[in-house]
C-alpha positions in Angstrom: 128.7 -25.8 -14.2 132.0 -25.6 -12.0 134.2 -23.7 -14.8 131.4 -20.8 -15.2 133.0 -18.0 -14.8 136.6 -19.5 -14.0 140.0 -19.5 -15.3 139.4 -15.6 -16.6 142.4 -14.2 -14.6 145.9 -14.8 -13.6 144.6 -15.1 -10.2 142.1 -18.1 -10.9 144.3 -19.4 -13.0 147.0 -20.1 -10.3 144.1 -22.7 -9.2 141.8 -23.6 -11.8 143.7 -26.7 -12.6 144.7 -28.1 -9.2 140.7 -27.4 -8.1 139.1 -29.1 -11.5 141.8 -32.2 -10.6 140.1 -32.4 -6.8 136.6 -32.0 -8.8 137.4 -34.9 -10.7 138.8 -36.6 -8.0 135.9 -36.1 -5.6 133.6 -37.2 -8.5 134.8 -40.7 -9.0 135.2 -40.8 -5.2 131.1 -40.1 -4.5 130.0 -42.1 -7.7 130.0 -45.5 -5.5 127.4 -43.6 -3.3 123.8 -43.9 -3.4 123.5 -40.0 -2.1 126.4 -38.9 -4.3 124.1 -35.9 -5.2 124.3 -34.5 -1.6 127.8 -35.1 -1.3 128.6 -33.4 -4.7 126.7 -30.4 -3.3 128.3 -29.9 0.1 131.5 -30.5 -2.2 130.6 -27.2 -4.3 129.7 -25.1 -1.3 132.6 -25.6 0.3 134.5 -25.2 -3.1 132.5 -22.0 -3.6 133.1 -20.8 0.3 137.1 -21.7 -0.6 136.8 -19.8 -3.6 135.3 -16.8 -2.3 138.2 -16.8 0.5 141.0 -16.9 -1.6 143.1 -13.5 -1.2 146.9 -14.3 -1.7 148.5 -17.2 -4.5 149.0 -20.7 -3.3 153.0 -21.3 -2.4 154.4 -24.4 -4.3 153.8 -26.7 -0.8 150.3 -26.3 -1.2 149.5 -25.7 -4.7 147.6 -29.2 -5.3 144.5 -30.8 -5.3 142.3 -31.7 -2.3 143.1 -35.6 -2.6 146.9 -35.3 -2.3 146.9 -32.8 0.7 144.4 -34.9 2.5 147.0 -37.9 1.7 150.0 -35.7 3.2 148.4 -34.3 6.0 146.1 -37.0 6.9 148.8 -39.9 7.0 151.0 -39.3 9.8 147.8 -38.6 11.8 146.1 -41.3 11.0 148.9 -43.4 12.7 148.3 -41.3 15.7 144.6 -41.6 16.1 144.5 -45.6 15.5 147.4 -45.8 18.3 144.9 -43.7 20.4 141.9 -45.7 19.7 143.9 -49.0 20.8 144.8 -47.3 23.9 141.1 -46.2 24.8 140.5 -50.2 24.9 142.0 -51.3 28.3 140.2 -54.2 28.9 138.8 -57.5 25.9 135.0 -58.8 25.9 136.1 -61.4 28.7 137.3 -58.6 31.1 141.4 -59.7 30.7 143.4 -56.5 30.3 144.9 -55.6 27.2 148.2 -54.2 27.1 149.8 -52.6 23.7 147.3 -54.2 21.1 147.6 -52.9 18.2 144.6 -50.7 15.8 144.9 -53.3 13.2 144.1 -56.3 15.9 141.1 -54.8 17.6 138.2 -57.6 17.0 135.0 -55.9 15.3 133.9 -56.8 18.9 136.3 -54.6 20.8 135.9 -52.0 18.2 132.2 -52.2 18.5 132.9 -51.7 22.9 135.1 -49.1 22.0 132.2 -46.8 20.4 129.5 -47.9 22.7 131.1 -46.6 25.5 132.3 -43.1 23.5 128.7 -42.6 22.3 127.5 -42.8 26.2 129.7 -40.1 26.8 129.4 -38.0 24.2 128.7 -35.2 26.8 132.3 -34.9 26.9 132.6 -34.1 23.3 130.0 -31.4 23.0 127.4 -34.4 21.7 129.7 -34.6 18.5 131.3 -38.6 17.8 135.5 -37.5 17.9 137.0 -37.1 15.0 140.1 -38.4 16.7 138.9 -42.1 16.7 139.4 -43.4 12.9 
């Protein structure tokens, strides 16, 4: 169903294998879902919208599948938005301050105060939950 009409030119070939190796990967990923379906299909419109965008060959820094430049891109930034989110927290359930606690030491609790008071000001972020906050 993906491969129909794929892999036919010298153009699709340059990323027929990298985008059947995020297919795969994005399978096994949305098989422990119960609405893996709908996630499979948002996956192949955006794969289609991708496709139908591509107009030069991929250089050798991104020529790879979906997964890995997620991994590469998303790693250093993840370290920044967990030291953000620990910094949004000034204050624990009992009122103390907190000073320099780490993402990884948050209590469910202080995690849980954290979004509660995002989500009332939402108004702020157009009404959309940041993407910032991990």
């Amino acid at each position: 169903m993906v491969s129909v009409k794929r892999n036919t030119d010298y153009f699709d070939k340059q990323f027929y294998e990298n985008d059947m190796a995020s297919m795969r990967h994005f399978f096994e990923a949305a098989n422990a879902y119960d609405n893996r379906l709908a996630l499979i299909e948002r996956w192949i419109i955006r794969k289609e919208d991708e496709f139908n965008s591509r107009v030069i060959l991929p250089n050798a820094a991104i020529k790879k599948p979906d997964h890995i430049l997620h991994e590469e891109i998303d790693t250093p930034l993840k370290a920044a938005r967990e030291k953000l989110a620990a910094k949004l927290l000034t204050a624990d359930e009992h009122g103390n301050t907190i000073e320099n606690k780490e993402y990884a030491h948050l209590t469910s609790k202080e995690l849980h105060s954290l979004t509660e008071n995002l989500c009332l000001r939402l108004y702020l972020f157009n009404y959309k939950y940041p993407a910032f906050v991990p």
